[in-house]
N, C-alpha and C positions, 0 to 999 in steps of 0.2 A: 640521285641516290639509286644505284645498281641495285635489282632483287636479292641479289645473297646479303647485302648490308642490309637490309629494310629486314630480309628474314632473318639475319644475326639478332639485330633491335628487338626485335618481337620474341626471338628465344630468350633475349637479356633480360626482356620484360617481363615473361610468365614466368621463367623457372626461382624455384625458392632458391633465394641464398640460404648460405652453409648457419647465419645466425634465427633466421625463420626456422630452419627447423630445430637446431637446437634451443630455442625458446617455446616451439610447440607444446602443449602441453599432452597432446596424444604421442607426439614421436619423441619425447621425453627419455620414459624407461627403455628406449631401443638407440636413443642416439647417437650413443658410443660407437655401435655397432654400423650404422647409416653413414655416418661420417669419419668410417676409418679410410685415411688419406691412400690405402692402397687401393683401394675401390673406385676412386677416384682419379689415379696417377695414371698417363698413358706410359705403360712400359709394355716391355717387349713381350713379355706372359699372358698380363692382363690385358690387351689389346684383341690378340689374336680366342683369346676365352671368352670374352665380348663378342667378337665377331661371332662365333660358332654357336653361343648361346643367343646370339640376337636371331640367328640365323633356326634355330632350330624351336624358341617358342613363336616366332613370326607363321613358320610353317606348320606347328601343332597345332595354335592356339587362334583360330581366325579371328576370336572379338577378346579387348582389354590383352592383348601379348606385348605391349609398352609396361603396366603395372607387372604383368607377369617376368614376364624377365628383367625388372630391376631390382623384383623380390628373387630371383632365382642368381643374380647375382652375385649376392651377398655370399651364399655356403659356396660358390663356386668359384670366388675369389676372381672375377671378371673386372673388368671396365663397367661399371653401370651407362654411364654415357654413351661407350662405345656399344653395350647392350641393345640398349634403349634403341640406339637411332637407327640401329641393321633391321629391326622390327618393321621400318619403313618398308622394306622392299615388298612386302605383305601389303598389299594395297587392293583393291577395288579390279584394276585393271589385271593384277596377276593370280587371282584364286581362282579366278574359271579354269584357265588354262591348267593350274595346278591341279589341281580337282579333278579334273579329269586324266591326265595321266596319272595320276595318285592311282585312280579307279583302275585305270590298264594294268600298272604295275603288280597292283595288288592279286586284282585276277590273275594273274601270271602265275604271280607266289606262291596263290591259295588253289592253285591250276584249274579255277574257273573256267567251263569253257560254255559252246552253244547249249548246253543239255541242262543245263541248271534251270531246275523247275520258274516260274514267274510270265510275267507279260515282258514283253521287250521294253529296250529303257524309254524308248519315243511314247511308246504307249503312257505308261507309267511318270512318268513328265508331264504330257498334255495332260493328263488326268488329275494328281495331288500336288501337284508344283514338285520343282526339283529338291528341296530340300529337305521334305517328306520322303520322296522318293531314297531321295541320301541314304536318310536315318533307316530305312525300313528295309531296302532291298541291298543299294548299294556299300553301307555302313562298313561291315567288318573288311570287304576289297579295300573300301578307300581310304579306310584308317592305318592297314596295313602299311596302303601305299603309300602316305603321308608321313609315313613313321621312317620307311626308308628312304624317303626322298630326302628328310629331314636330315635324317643320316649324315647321308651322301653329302649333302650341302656343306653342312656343318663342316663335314670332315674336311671338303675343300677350300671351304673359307677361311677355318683356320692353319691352313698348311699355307694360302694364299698369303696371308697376311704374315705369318712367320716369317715368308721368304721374303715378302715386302717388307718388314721391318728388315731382317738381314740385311738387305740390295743396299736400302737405306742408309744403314748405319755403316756398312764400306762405302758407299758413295761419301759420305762426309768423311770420315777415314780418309779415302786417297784423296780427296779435296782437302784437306788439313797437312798431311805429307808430300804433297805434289806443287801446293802452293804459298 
């Protein structure tokens, strides 16, 4: 058994089916709404809305942005599936890197430069941990920057997947006409 089937199995196995939740008794009064089959359906709208909403709370939202945007994709009329799983790219190994250019960009924006009162960032790291440091010095730079990077992403994930689904659906097209 090849890893993608073993991890096919295992998402077969956690995820609730469609009659678990409508038998819940918490996602009852909302279930209509949870299981309307366009939220669900990969087309060519809701895929590409998915992508860019997966793409942009994965980059706002560093912890719980899986719950987060499969509740944000209800009012926005996405792919929840497709939401949910762009969220992955948000991972362990890419928020340092992200984070920190968030940080440059943002100083850019808010034209931060060497004269900005504080200790330098090496100081102030060795010192409170970075994440302290985050919230207290570098906070409104990197939030900037993470807002437009999110942006940016978004904007090109779903322009990506647009023209991906287009490519697509003329490749079956002249596969359909041609043979």
């Amino acid at each position: 058994m090849g890893a993608s089937s073993a991890m096919g199995a295992w998402v077969r196995r956690h995820i609730p089916t469609r009659e678990y939740i409508a038998r819940n008794r918490l996602l009852r009064p909302v279930a209509h709404r949870i299981l309307a089959p366009s939220l669900w359906r990969f087309t060519r709208r809701s895929v590409p809305r998915g992508v860019a909403l997966g793409i942009m709370t994965g980059t706002l939202f560093p912890f719980a942005h899986m719950p987060l945007a499969a509740l944000f994709a209800f009012p926005a009329r996405a792919n929840v599936p497709t939401a949910v799983m762009v969220t992955l790219l948000n991972n362990p190994l890419t928020v340092p890197p992200l984070w920190y250019e968030a940080y440059h960009i943002g100083r850019f924006v808010l034209r931060w430069d060497a004269i900005v009162p504080g200790q330098p960032i090496t100081h102030q790291v060795a010192q409170a941990g970075w994440l302290h440091w985050l919230i207290a010095q570098g906070g409104p730079a990197t939030m900037v920057g993470l807002l437009i990077i999110a942006i940016v992403l978004a904007a090109i994930g779903y322009a990506a997947t647009a023209l991906g689904w287009r490519w697509w659906v003329m490749r079956k097209w002249q596969a359909r006409h041609h043979g």
